[in-house]
N, C-alpha and C positions, 0 to 999 in steps of 0.2 A: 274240857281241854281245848286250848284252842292252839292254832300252828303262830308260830314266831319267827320261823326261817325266811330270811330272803333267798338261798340256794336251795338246788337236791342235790348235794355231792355224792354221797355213799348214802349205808343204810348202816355202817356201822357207828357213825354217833347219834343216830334217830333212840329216842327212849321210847320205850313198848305204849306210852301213851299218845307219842306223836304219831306211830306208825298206824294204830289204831284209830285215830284223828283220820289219815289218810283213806283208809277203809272207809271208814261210816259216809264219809263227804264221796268216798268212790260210788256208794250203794247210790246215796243219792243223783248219782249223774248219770248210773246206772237208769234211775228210773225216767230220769230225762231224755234221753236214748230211745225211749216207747212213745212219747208226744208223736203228736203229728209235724208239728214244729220241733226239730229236734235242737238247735239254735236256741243259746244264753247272751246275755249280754257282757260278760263276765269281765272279755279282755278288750272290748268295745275300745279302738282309737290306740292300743298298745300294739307294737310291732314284734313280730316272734323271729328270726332268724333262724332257720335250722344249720345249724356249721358240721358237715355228716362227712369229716374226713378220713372214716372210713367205711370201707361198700355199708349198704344196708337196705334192706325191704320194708320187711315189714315193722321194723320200729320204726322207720323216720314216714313211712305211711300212717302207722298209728298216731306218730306225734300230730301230723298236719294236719288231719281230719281232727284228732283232739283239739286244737289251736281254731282252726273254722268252725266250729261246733262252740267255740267261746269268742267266737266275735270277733278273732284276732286280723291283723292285716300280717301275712305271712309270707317268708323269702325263705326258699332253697337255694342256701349254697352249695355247687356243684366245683368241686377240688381239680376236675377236669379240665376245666372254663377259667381258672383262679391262677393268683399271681402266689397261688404254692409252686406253680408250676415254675416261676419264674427265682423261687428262692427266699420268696416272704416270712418271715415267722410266722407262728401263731398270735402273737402279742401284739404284734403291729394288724396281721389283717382281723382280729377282732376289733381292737381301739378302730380301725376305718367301721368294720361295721358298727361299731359305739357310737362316733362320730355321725355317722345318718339317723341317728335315733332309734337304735335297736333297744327297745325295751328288755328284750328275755333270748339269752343265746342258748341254745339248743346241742349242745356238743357230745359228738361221739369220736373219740379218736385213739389209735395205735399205740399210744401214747400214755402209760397208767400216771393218773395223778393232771393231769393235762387240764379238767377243768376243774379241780383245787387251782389251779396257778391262775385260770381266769379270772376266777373268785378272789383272787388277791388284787388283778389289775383292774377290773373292769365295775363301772357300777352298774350296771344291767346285772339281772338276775340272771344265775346260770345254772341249768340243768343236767344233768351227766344223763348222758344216752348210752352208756358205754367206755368205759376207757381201758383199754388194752387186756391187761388179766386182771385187772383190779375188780371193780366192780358195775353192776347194770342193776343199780336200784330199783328202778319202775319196772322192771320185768320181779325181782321178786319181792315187790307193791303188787303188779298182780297175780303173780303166784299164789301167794296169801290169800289174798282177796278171794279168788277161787277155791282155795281148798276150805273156807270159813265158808262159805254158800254152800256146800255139800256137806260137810261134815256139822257147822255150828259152832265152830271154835278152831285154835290154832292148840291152845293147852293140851300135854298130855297126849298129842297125835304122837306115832312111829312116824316117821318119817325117813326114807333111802334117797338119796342120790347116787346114783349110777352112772357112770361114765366117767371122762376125759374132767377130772377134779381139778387138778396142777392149771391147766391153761385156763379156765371158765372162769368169767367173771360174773356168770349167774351164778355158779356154785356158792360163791364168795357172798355174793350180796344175799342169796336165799339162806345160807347158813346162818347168816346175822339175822336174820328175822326171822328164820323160824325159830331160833336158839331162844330170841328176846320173847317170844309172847307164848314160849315154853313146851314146845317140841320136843322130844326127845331125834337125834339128827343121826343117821348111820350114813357111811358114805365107803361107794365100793366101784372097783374096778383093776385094773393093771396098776402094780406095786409100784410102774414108773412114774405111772399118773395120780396115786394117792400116797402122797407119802405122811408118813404117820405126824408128820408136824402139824396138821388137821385136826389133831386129838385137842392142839393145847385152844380152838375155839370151842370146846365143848363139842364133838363130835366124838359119833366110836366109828371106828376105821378097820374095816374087814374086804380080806379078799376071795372070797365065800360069798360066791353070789345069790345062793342057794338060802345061805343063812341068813343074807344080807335083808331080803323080800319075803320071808317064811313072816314075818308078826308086822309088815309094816303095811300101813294105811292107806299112806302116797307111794307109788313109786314113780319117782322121777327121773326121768332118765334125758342125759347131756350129750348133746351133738362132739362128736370127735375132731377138737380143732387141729386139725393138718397143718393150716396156716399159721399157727403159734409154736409149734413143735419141731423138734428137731428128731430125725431118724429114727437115733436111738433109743428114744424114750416110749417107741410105743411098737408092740408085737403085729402082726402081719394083721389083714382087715380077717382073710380065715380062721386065726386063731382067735382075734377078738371075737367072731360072730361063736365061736365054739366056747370060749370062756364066759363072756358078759351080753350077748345080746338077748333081747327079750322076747325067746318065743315061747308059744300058746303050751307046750309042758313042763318050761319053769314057771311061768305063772301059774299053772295048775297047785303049784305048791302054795304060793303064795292067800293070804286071805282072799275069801270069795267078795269080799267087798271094798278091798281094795283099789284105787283107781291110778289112773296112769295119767303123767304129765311130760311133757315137751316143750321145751322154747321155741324150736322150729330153728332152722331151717331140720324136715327129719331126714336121717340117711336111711330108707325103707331098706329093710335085710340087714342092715347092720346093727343100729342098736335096738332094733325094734320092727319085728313082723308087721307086715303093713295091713294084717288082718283085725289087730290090736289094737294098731294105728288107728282103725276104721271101726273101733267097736263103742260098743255105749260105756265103757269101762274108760275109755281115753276121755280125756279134757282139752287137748290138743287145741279144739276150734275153740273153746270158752274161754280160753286163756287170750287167743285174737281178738276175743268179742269185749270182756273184761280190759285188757289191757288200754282202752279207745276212754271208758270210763277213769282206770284209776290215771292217768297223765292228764283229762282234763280238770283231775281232782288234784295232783300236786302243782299243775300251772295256777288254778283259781288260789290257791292256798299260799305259794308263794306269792302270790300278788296282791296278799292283804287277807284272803278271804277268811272265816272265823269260823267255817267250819259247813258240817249239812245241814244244820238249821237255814241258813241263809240262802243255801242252794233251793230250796223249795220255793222260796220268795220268787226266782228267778219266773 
């Protein structure tokens, strides 16, 4: 199988052979990672643009190290410093970054569907870092990717999601991929934030948090967006810590081998004991370590490349 895409939009029109294309070519950059020379020539003389108009850490640091790590010559766009300030579109200040010879625009923004729309105007390859509650494909590109490293497969896992469902656009992009390469997918938290319309992507949707982690595999657990949310839609942070957060004698119940997942940013005490946080049972930091491999696996891949065979050659 080999990749055909010029963009990464979402992970919902990726077929379970492309996603798995992404994997194998991740493993491999993975191992590039251990050289002493960690440096491909991959994007050698192509220009990366990160456009990060909205905050971000540790993706748009993941992305850049991914991007130096393939030879790229790379710009930070800063929204601060920018003629957003001044009233610019989106459309117009990508076409100027076009215009300088941006190879590959880098976009995360407020904005759901925001780089579909680049992808209509622009010929540079475009990446979705994030867009609003839609979707954050390469976050679950590496989710996967780490939960097949320990377990040996995505088929057939339980898998939870817990937390803040309605506003996440990991939830969204995790849901499509672990659905596609055949997870079974539970998803739980406050009734405001799971509403049972989640059913109709192949999920079962339970407010039993109890029940929700009793046979599952992964438990993954999603940061409470404040920032996306309106008042009413979510109960006091004490009641959420007394209903859904995850500490050490609900997991008790949970399988003993179970493991635990985070995007990060984490809110320690809220959704997750920071004992847990900090235990050999968390994947938290592998998921930072993974995520550096699979984004310089979907840049080389968008740029032509035919897969991990060729990554070896490097």
């Amino acid at each position: 199988m080999t990749w055909a895409r010029k963009h990464l939009l979402d992970i919902e029109s990726l077929t379970p052979d492309e996603i798995v294309t992404v994997l194998d070519t991740a493993r491999a950059f993975k191992a590039v990672g251990k050289r002493a020379i960690k440096k491909v020539p991959a994007l050698r003389g192509k220009t990366v643009v990160n456009l990060f108009i909205e905050p971000s850490t540790r993706t748009r640091i993941s992305f850049e190290l991914a991007e130096q790590r393939l030879s790229a010559d790379v710009i930070n766009f800063s929204t601060e410093a920018s003629s957003f300030k001044k009233g610019e579109t989106l459309k117009d200040t990508a076409r100027n970054l076009e215009a300088l010879n941006a190879d590959f625009i880098v976009i995360r923004h407020s904005a759901s569907g925001a780089p579909h729309f680049l992808a209509r105007v622009l010929d540079a390859h475009v990446i979705n870092a994030g867009d609003g509650a839609h979707e954050h494909p390469t976050q679950a590109l590496l989710d996967v990717f780490t939960i097949r490293e320990h377990k040996g497969k995505i088929a057939g896992l339980n898998i939870t999601i817990l937390g803040d469902i309605l506003y996440s656009r990991v939830a969204r992009s995790n849901i499509w991929a672990r659905r596609k390469l055949g997870a079974t997918v539970t998803l739980c938290g406050p009734a405001t934030l799971v509403p049972k319309t989640f059913e109709q992507m192949g999920c079962r949707v339970t407010y039993d948090v109890d029940e929700a982690i009793r046979g599952a595999d992964i438990i993954n657990l999603l940061r409470i967006q404040h920032e996306r949310q309106r008042k009413t839609m979510f109960p006091s942070i004490n009641e959420y810590i007394q209903l859904f957060g995850l500490n050490k004698e609900r997991l008790a119940r949970a399988k003993p081998d179970a493991l635990i997942m985070h995007p990060g940013p984490i809110n320690r005490g809220v959704e997750i004991d920071s004992d847990i946080a900090d235990s050999g049972r968390s994947l938290v930091l592998e998921q930072v370590t993974n995520g550096l491999a699979v984004r310089m696996a979907v840049l080389f891949l968008a740029n032509g490349g035919k897969g991990p065979q060729e990554v070896a050659g490097n």
